[in-house]
C-alpha positions as CSV (number, residue, x, y, z in Angstrom):
1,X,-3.8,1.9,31.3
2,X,-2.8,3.6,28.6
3,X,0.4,2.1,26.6
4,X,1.9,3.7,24.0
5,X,4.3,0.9,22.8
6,X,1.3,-1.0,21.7
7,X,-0.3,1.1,19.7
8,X,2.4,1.7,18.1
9,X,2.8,-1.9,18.1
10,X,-0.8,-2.1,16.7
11,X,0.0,0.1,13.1
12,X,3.3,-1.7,12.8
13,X,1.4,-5.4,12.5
14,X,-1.5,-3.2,10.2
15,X,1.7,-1.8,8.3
16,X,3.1,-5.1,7.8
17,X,-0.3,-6.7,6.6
18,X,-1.0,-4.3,4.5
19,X,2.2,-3.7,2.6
20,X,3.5,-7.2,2.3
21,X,0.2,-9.9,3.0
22,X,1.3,-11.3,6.5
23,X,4.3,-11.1,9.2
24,X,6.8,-13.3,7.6
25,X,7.2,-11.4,4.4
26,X,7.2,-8.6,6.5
27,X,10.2,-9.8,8.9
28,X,11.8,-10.6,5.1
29,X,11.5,-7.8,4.0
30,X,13.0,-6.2,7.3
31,X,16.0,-8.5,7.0
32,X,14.9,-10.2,10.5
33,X,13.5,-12.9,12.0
34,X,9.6,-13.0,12.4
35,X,10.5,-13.4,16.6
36,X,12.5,-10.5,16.0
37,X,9.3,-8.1,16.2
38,X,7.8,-9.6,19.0
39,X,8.1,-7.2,21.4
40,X,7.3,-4.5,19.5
41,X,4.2,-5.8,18.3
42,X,3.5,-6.8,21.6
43,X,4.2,-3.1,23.4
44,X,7.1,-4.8,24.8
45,X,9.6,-2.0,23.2
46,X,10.3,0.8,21.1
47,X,11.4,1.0,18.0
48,X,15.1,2.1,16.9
49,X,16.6,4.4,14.7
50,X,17.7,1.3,12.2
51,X,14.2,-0.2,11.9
52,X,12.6,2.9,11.9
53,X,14.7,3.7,8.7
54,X,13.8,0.8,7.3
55,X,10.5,1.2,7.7
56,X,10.7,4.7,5.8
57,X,12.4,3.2,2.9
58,X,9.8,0.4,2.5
59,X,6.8,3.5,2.6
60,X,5.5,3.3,5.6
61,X,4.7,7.1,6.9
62,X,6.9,7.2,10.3
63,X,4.8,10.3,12.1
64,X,1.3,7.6,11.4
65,X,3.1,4.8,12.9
66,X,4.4,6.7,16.2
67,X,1.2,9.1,16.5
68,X,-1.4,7.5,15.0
69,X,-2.1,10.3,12.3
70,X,-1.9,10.4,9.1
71,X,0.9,13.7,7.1
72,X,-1.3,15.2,4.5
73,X,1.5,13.3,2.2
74,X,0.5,10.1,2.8
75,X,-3.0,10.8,2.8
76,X,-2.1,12.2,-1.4
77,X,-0.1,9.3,-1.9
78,X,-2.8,6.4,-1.1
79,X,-5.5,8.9,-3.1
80,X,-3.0,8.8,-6.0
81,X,-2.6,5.2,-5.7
82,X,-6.6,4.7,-5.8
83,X,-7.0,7.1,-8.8
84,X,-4.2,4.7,-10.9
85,X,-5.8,1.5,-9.8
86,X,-9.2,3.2,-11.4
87,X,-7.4,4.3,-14.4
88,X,-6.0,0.6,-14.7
89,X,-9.5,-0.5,-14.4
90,X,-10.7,1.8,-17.2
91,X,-7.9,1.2,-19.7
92,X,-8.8,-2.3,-19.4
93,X,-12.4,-2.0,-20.0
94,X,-11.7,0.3,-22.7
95,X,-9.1,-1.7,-24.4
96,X,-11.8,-4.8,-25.1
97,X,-15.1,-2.6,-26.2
98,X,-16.3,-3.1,-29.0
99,X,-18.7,-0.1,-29.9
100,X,-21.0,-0.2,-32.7
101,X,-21.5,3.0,-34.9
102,X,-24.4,2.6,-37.5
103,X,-23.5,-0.3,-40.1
104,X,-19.8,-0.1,-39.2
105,X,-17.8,-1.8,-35.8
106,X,-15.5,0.7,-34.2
107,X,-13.2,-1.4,-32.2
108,X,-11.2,0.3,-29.6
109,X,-7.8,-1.4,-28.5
110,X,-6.1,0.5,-27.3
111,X,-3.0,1.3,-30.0
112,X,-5.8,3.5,-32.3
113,X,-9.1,3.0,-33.4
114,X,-9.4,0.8,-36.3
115,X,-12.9,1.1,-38.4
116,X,-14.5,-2.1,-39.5
């Protein structure tokens, strides 16, 4: 039987995992109890206007969690989010090469490039 309330019961525990690491700091974050989501999670109930504001102002995308699918918004966002994790990576690579030109050390740090 199909049951709405715990799918959407379903997203809200992936939500919660993947924003804040686990339930509790979830709840926390929520300003409730961990037992206070209970029934949602377990397609007990619906959730209300409060929480589901809530929700919005810690990032999670509201149509996703009550349909499943994903706003073209959120889909940009979390591509965004890869592309600076990438760039982090590179700027930290970058920042401790060392690249050797002829006879002479080019190091890179960052700051300028410093000829040695």
């Amino acid at each position: 039987m199909y049951n709405k309330k715990r799918e959407i019961g379903e997203r809200l525990k992936f939500f919660a995992k993947k924003k804040f690491g686990n339930q509790a700091k979830f709840a926390r974050a929520m300003g409730k109890d961990l037992t206070y989501f209970t029934p949602y999670y377990n397609g007990k109930s619906y959730l209300g206007g409060e929480i589901l504001s809530k929700l919005v102002k810690l990032g999670c995308d509201i149509n996703w969690l009550l349909t499943g699918e994903e706003t073209e918004l959120q889909k940009l966002k979390e591509e965004n989010e890869k592309l600076k994790n990438q760039l982090e990576a590179i700027k930290s690579m970058v920042n401790t090469n060392i690249v050797t030109s002829g006879n002479e050390n080019i190091v890179i740090n960052g700051s300028g490039n410093s000829v040695k």
